[in-house]
BABA-889566 format. One record per residue: residue number from 1; residue in one letter; x, y, z of N, C-alpha, C in turn. Coordinates in steps of 0.1 Angstrom, whole numbers, plus 5000, padded with zeros to 4 digits. Example, Ala and Ser with C-alpha at 12.3 -4.5 7.8 and 13.67 -1.06 7.14 Angstrom:
! BABA-889566
rovex:fimi:nc1:nc2:nc3:cac1:cac2:cac3:cc1:cc2:cc3
1:A:5132:4943:5078:5123:4955:5078:5132:4967:5078
2:S:5128:4978:5071:5137:4989:5071:5129:5000:5079
***
This chain:
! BABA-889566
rovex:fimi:nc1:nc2:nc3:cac1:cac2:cac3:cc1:cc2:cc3
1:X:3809:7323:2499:3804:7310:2495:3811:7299:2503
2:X:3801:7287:2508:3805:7281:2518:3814:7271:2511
3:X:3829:7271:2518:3842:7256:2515:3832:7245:2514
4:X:3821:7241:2523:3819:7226:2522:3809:7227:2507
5:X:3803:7232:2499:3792:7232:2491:3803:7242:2477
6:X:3811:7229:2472:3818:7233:2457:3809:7229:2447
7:X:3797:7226:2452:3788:7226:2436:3785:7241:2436
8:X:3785:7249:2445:3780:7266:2444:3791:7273:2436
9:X:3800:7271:2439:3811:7275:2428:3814:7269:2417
10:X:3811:7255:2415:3814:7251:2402:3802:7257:2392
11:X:3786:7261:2399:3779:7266:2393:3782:7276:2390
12:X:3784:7289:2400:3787:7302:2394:3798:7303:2384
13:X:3806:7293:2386:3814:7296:2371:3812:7290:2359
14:X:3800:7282:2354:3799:7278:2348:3787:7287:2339
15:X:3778:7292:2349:3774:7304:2344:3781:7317:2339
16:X:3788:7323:2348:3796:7334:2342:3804:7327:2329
17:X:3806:7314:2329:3809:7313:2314:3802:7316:2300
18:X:3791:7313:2305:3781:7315:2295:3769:7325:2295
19:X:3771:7334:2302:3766:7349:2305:3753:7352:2297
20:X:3766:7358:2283:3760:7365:2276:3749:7352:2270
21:X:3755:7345:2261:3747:7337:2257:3732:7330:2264
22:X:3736:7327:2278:3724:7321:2284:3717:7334:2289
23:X:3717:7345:2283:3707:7359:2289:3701:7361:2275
24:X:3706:7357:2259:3700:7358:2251:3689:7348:2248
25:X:3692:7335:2252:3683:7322:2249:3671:7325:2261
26:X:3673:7332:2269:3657:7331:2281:3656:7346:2283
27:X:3661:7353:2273:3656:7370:2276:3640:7375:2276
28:X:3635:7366:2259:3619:7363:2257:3612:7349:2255
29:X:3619:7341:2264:3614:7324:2266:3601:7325:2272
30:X:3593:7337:2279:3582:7337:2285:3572:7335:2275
31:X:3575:7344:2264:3563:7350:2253:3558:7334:2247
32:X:3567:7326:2250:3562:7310:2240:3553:7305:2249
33:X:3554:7304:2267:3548:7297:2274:3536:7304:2280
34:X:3525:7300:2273:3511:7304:2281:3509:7300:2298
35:X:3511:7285:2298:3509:7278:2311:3518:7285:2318
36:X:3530:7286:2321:3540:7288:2326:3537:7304:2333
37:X:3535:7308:2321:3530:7325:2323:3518:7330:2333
38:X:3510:7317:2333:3496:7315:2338:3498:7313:2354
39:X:3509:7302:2357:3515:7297:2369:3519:7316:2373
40:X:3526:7317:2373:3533:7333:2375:3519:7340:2378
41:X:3512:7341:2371:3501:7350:2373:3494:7352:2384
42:X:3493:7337:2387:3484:7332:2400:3493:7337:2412
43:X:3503:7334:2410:3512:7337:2424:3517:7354:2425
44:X:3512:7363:2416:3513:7368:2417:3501:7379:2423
45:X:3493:7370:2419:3478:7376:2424:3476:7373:2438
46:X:3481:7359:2443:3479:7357:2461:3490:7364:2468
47:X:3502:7368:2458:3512:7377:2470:3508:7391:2469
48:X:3501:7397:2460:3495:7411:2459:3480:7411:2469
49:X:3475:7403:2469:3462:7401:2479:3467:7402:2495
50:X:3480:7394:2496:3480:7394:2510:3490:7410:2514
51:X:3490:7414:2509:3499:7430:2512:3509:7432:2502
52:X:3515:7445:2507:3524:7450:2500:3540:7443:2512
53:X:3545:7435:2505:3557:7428:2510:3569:7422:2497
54:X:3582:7428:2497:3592:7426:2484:3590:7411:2477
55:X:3593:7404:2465:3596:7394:2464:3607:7390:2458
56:X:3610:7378:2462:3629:7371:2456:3626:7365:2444
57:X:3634:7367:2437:3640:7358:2425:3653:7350:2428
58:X:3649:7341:2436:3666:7334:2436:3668:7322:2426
59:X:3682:7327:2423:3686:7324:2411:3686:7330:2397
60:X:3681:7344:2401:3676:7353:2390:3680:7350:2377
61:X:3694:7348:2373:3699:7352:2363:3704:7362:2358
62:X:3703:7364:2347:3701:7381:2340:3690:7389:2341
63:X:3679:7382:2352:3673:7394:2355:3657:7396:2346
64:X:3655:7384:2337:3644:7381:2325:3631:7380:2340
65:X:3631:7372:2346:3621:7370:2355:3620:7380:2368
66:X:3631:7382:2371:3625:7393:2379:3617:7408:2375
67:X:3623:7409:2358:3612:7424:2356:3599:7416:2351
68:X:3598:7403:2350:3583:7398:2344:3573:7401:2361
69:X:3581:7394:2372:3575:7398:2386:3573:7415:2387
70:X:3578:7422:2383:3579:7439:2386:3567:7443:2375
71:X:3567:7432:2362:3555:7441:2358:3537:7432:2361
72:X:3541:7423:2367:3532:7416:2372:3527:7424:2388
73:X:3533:7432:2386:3525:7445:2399:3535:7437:2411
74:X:3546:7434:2410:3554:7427:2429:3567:7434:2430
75:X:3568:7443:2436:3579:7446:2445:3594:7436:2440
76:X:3598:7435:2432:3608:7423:2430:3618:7425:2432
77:X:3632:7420:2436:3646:7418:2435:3653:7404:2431
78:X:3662:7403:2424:3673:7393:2425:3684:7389:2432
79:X:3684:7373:2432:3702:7374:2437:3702:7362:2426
80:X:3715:7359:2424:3721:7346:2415:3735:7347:2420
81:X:3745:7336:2423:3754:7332:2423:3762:7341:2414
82:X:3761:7338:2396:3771:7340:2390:3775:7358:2390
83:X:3784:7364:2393:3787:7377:2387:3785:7381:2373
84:X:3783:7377:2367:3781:7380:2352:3774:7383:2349
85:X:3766:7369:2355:3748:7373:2349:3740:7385:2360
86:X:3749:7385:2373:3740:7402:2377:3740:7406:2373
87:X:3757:7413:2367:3762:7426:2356:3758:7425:2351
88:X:3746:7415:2338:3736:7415:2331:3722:7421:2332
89:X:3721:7415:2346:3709:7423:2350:3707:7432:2356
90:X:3716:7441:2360:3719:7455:2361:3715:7462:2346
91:X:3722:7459:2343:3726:7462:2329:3712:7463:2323
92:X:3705:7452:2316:3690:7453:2313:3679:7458:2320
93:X:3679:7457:2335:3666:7461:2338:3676:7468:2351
94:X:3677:7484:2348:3686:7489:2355:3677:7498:2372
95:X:3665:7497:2367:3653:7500:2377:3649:7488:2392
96:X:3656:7480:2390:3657:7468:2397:3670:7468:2407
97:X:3666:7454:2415:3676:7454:2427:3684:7440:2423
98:X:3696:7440:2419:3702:7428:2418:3715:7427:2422
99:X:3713:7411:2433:3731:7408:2445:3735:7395:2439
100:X:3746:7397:2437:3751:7383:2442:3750:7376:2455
101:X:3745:7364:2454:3743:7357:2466:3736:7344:2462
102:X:3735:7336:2475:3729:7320:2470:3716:7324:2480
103:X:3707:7314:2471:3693:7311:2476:3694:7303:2491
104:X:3700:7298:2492:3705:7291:2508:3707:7299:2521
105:X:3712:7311:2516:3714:7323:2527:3713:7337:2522
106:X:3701:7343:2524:3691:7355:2516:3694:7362:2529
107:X:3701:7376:2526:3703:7387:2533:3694:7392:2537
108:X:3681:7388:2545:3670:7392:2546:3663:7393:2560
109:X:3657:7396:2568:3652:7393:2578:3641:7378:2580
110:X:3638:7377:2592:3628:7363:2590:3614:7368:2589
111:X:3608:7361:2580:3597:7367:2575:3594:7376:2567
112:X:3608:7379:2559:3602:7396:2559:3593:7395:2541
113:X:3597:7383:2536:3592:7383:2519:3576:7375:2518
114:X:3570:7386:2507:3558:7376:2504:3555:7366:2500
115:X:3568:7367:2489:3567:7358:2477:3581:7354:2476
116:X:3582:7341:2471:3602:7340:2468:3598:7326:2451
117:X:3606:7333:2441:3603:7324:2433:3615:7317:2427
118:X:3616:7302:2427:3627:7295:2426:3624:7291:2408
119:X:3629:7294:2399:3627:7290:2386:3638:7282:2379
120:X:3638:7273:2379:3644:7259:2371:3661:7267:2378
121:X:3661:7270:2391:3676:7276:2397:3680:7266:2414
122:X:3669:7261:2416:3674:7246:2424:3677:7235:2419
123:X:3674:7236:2404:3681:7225:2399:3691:7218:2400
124:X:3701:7227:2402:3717:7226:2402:3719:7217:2413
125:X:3713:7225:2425:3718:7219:2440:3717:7198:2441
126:X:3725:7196:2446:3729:7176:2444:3709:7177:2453
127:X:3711:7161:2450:3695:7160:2460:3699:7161:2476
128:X:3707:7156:2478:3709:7150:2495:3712:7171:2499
129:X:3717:7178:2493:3720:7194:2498:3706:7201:2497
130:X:3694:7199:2489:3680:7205:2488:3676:7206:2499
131:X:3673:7196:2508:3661:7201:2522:3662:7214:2530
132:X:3677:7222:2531:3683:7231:2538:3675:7244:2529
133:X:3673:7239:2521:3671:7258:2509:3654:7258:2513
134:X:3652:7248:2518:3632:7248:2522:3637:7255:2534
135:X:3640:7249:2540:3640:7260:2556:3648:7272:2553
136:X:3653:7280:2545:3655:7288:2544:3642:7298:2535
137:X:3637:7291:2527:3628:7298:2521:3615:7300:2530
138:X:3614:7292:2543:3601:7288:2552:3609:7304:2562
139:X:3621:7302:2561:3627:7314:2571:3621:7328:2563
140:X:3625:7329:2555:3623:7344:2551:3611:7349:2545
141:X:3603:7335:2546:3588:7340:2538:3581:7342:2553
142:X:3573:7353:2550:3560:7358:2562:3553:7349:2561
143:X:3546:7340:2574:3533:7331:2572:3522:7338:2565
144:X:3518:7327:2555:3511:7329:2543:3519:7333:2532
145:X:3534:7333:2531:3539:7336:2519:3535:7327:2512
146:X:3539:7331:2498:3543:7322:2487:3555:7317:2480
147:X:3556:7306:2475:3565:7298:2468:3564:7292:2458
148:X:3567:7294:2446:3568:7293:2433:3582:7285:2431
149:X:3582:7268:2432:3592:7263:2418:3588:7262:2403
150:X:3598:7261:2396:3597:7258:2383:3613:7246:2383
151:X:3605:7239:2371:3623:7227:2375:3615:7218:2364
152:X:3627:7210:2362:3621:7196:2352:3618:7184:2359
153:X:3609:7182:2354:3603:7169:2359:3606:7153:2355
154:X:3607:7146:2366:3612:7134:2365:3602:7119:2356
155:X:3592:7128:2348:3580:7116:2346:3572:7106:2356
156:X:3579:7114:2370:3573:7103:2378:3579:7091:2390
157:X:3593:7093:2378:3604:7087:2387:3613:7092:2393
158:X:3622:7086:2403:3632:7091:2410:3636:7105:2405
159:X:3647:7110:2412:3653:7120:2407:3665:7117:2398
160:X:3666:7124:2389:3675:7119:2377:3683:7134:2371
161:X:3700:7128:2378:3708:7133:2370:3708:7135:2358
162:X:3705:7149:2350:3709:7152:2336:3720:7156:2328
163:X:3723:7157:2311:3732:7166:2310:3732:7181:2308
164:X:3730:7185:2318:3721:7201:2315:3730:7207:2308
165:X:3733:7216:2297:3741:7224:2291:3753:7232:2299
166:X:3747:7238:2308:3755:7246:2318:3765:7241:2328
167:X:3755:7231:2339:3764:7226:2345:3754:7209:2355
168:X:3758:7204:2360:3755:7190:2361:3737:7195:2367
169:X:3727:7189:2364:3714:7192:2370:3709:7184:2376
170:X:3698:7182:2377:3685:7168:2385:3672:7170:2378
171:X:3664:7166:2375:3648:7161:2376:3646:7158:2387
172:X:3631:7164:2391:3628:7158:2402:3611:7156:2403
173:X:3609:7143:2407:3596:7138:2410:3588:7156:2417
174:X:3573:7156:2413:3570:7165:2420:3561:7161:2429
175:X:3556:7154:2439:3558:7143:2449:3566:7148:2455
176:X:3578:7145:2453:3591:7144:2460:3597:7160:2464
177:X:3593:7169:2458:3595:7185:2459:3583:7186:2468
178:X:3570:7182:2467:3561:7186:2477:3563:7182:2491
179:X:3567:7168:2491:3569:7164:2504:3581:7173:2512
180:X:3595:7177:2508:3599:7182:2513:3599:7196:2517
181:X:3588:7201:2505:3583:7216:2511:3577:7219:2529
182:X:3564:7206:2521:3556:7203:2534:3564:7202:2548
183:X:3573:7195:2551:3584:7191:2561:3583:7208:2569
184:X:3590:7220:2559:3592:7230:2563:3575:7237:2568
185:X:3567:7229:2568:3554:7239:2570:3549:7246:2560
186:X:3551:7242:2545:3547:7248:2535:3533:7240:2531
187:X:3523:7249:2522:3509:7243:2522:3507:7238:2510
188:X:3506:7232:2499:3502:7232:2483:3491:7241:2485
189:X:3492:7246:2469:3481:7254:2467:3478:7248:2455
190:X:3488:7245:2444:3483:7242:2434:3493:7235:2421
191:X:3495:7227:2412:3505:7223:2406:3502:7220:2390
192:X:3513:7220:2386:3510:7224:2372:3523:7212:2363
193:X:3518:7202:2355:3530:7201:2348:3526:7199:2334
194:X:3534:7202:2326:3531:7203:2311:3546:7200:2301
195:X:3538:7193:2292:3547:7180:2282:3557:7193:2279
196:X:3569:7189:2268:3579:7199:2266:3571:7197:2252
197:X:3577:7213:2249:3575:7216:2236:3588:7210:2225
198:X:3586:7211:2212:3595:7205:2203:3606:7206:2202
199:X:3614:7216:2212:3626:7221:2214:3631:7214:2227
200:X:3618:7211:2235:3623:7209:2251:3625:7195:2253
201:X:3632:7188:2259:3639:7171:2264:3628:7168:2270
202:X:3623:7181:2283:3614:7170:2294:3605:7178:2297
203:X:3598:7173:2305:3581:7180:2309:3587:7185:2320
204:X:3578:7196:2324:3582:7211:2328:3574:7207:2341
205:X:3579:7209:2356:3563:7210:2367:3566:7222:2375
206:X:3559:7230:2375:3556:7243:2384:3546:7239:2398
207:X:3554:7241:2411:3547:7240:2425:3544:7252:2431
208:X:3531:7255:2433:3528:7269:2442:3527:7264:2457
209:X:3533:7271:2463:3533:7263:2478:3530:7275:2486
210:X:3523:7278:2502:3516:7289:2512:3525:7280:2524
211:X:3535:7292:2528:3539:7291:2539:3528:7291:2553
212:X:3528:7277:2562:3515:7277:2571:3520:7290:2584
213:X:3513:7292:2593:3514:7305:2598:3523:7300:2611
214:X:3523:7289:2616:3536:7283:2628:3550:7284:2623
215:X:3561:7285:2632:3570:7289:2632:3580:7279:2634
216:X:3587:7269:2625:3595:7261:2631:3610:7267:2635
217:X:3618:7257:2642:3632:7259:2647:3639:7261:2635
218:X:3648:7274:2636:3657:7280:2621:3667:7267:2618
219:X:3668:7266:2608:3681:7252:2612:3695:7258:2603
220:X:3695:7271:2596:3706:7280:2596:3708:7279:2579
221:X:3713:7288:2573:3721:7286:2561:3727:7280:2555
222:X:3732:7276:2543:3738:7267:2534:3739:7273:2526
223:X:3744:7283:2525:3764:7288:2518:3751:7295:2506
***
């Protein structure tokens, strides 16, 4: 983990703090969300159409979303930061591939994934550190991959520091997630936001994005 980026470490330990607990609150959080479920669906159907190629869960967690991707018919693996929550997801879905590692620098070849899906796990990252994790995700996805965030949404405005339970978070305009995708040669395909339910603070926005088929300059890693 890179010295210059201590939000990567303040995160992973703020996870491994709360492990067990944050693998019980999102083990069956899918079964409530139709839309959400719907989003998934779709990107699961354009990364199965375009071939048989693995897909990422960065930021896995415990591992809840990557066996939803495995039974959604995709090739799936995890990485997350925190140690704990792999050994969780070892542990639960023991048929699966799960590393510690950050979504900034994926042990992978260039091009080699169909699909990479970012689920409310870029949150964390400060705004000015985000643009680096697009060129990494434009690096490892094969032209025409796919890209799936999930994240809380700002209503529209700026990006806005929260108090996220875990560890310090952001909202972010989804506008503002598209344009930066775009930068890296990513395409919209399609977007989705929906009010929070009676439990939830903020409205939820899901971005499906198609890596375009040109190749920009690698601009390297971020820890």
């Amino acid at each position: 983990m890179a010295e210059s980026s201590p939000y990567l470490t303040a995160t992973a330990d703020a996870y491994d703090a709360v492990a067990d607990l944050y693998a019980d609150v999102v083990r069956d959080s899918l079964d409530r969300l139709p839309l959400d479920r719907a989003m998934l669906a779709v990107f699961a159907e354009l990364v199965r159409a375009a071939g048989p190629r693995p897909v990422a869960d960065a930021g896995c967690g415990p591992g809840y979303m990557t066996a939803h991707l495995r039974d959604l018919g995709l090739d799936a693996f995890g990485i997350d930061l925190s140690p704990a929550a792999i050994e969780i997801a070892r542990r639960d879905h023991p048929g699966l591939s799960f590393e510690v590692g950050s979504m900034g620098a994926f042990d992978v070849a260039d091009g080699e994934l169909g699909g990479l899906v970012a689920w409310y796990s870029f949150i964390h990252v400060p705004p000015p550190e985000l643009p680096p994790y697009f060129a990494e995700f434009r690096r490892v996805l094969a032209p025409g991959g796919h890209l799936l965030l999930g994240f809380f949404e700002s209503d529209g405005g700026p990006v806005l520091e929260f108090d996220h339970r875990v560890a310090p978070a952001y909202r972010w305009p989804i506008d503002d997630l598209a344009d930066l995708a775009r930068k890296e040669e990513f395409v919209e395909v399609g977007r989705m936001l929906r009010e929070p339910l009676e439990d939830e603070r903020f409205r939820r926005g899901h971005l499906l994005m198609r890596r375009g088929p040109a190749a920009a300059a690698d601009t390297g890693s971020v820890g």
